[in-house]
C-alpha positions as CSV (number, residue, x, y, z in Angstrom):
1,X,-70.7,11.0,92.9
2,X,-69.9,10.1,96.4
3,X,-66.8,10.7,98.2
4,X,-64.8,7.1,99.4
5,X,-63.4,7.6,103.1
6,X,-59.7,7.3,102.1
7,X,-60.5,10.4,98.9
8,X,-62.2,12.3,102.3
9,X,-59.5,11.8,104.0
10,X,-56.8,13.0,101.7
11,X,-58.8,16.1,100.9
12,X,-58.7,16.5,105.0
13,X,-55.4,16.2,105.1
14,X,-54.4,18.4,102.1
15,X,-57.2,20.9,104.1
16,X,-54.9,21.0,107.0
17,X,-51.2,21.2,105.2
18,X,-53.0,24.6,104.2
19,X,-54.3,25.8,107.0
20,X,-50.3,25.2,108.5
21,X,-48.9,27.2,105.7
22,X,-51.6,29.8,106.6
23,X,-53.2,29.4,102.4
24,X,-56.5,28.7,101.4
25,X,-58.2,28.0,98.1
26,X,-59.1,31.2,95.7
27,X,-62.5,32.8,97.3
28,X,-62.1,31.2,100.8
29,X,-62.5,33.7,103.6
30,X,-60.1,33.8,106.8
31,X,-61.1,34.2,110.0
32,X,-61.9,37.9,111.3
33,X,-60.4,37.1,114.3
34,X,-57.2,35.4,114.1
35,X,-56.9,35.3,110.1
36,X,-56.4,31.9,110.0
37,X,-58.6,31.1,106.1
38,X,-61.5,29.2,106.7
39,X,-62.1,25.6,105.7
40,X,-65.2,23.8,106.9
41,X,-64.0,20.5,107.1
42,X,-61.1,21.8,109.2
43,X,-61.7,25.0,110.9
44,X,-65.2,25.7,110.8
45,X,-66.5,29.2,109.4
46,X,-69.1,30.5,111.7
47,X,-71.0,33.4,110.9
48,X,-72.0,36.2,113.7
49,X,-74.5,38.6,113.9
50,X,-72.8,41.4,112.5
51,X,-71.8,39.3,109.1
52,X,-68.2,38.4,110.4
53,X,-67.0,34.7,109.7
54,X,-64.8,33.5,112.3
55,X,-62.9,30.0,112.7
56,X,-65.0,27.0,115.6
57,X,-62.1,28.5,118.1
58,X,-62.9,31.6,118.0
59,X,-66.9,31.6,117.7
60,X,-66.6,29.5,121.2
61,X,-63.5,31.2,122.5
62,X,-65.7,34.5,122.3
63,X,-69.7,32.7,123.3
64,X,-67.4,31.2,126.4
65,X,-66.0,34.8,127.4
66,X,-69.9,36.2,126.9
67,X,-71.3,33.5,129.2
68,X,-68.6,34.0,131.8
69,X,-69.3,37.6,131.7
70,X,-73.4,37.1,132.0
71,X,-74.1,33.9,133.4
72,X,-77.3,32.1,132.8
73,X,-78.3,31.5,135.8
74,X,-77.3,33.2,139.0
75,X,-76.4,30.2,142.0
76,X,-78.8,30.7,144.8
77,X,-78.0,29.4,148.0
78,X,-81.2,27.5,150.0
79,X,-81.3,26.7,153.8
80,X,-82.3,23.7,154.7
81,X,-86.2,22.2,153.3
């Protein structure tokens, strides 16, 4: 049976009282990171390669910190064509 928007919504909402109070359903996992409990529909639970689950903020807070560190592409400054 398929969720309606407005029952999606209230499970959402009741997701993020949660998350405020810092509780989380029996068997959810919190975030390694910042311990916040993981909720997909509000937090995100990404896994990384050494079997951690963090929160969305986190997994990009740290991927952001790795790129800055060892960027992609190095600029390369041309002189004229």
């Amino acid at each position: 049976m398929a969720l309606s928007y407005a029952e999606f919504a209230e499970i959402v909402r009741s997701d993020r009282e949660m998350i405020r109070d810092l509780k989380a359903p029996e068997g959810v996992a919190e975030c390694a990171h910042c311990r916040v409990p993981l909720m997909e529909s509000v937090t995100g639970n990404r896994r990384l390669g050494d079997g951690a689950h963090v929160c969305s903020d986190c997994y990009f807070d740290r991927w952001g910190n790795e790129i800055d560190e060892r960027p992609l592409l190095t600029p390369r400054l041309t002189h004229g064509s």
